[in-house]
C-alpha positions in Angstrom: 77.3 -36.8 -118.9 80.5 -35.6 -120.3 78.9 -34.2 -123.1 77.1 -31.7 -120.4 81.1 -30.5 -119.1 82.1 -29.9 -122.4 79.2 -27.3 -123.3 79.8 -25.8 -120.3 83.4 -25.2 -121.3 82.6 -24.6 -125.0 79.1 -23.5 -125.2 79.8 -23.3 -128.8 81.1 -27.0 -129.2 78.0 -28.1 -131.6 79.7 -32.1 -131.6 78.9 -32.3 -127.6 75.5 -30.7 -128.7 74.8 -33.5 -131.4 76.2 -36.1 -129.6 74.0 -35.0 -126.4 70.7 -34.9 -128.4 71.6 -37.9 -130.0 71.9 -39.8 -126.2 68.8 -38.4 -125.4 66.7 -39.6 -128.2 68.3 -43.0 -128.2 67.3 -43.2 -124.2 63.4 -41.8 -125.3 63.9 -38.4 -124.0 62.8 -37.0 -127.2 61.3 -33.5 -125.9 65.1 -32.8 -124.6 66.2 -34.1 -127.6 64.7 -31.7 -129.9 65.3 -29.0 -127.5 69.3 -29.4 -127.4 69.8 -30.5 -131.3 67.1 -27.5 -132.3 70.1 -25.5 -130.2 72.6 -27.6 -132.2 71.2 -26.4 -135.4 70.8 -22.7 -134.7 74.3 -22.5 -133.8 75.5 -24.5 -136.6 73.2 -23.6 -139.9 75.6 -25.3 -142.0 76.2 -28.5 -140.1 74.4 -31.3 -142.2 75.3 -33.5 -139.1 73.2 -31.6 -136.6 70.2 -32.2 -138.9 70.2 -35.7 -139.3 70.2 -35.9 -135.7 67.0 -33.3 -135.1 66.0 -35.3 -137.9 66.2 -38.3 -136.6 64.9 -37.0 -133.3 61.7 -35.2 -135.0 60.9 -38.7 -136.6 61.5 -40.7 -133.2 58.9 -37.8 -131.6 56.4 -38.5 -134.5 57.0 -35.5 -135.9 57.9 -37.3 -139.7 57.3 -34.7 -141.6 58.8 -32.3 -139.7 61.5 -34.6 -139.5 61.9 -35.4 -143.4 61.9 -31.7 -144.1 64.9 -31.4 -141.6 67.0 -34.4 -143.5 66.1 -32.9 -146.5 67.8 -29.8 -145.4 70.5 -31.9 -144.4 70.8 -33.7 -148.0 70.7 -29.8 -149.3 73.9 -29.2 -146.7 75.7 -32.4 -147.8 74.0 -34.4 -150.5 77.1 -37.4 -149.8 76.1 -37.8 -146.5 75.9 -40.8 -145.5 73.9 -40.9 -142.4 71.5 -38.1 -144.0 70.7 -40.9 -147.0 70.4 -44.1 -144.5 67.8 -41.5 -142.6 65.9 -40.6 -145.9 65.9 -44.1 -147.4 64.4 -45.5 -143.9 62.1 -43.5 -144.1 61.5 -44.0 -147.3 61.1 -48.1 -146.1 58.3 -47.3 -143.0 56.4 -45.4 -145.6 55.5 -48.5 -148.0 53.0 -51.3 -146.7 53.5 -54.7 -145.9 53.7 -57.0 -148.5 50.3 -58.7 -148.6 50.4 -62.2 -148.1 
């Protein structure tokens, strides 16, 4: 994986960090997720972008809360973002029951 080499060159390049975790959620690797965007986030305190992504990797684990507390931090880092708000309002969605029919 490219984003691997470009750690390895930058070990400070938090975008190959995000972008790595992300990969690894998306292909069920959730444990190494967690592991490289928990990395991601340490590095970059103030990146609202490396939160939605633990965020989104803590829910996929079936850590929610753990997971909604971490895109809440992320709403607190950048309360326009986008992909933090789509995160919170699916969330949001999952949590309310079916419609009885």
């Amino acid at each position: 994986v490219r984003y691997r080499e470009a750690m390895a060159k930058d070990p400070n390049l938090v975008v190959a960090q995000v972008n790595l975790g992300t990969l690894l959620a998306d292909d069920g690797k959730t444990e190494e997720a967690l592991k490289v965007l928990d990395a991601a986030t340490k590095k970059a305190p103030e990146d609202a972008m490396a939160f939605v992504a633990l965020g989104m990797a803590q829910v996929a684990a079936g850590k929610t809360d753990d997971g909604a507390k971490t895109l809440e931090r992320a709403l607190v880092l950048d309360p326009r973002s986008v992909a933090a708000l789509g995160a919170v309002a699916g969330l949001c969605l999952a949590s309310v029951p079916a419609a009885a029919n």
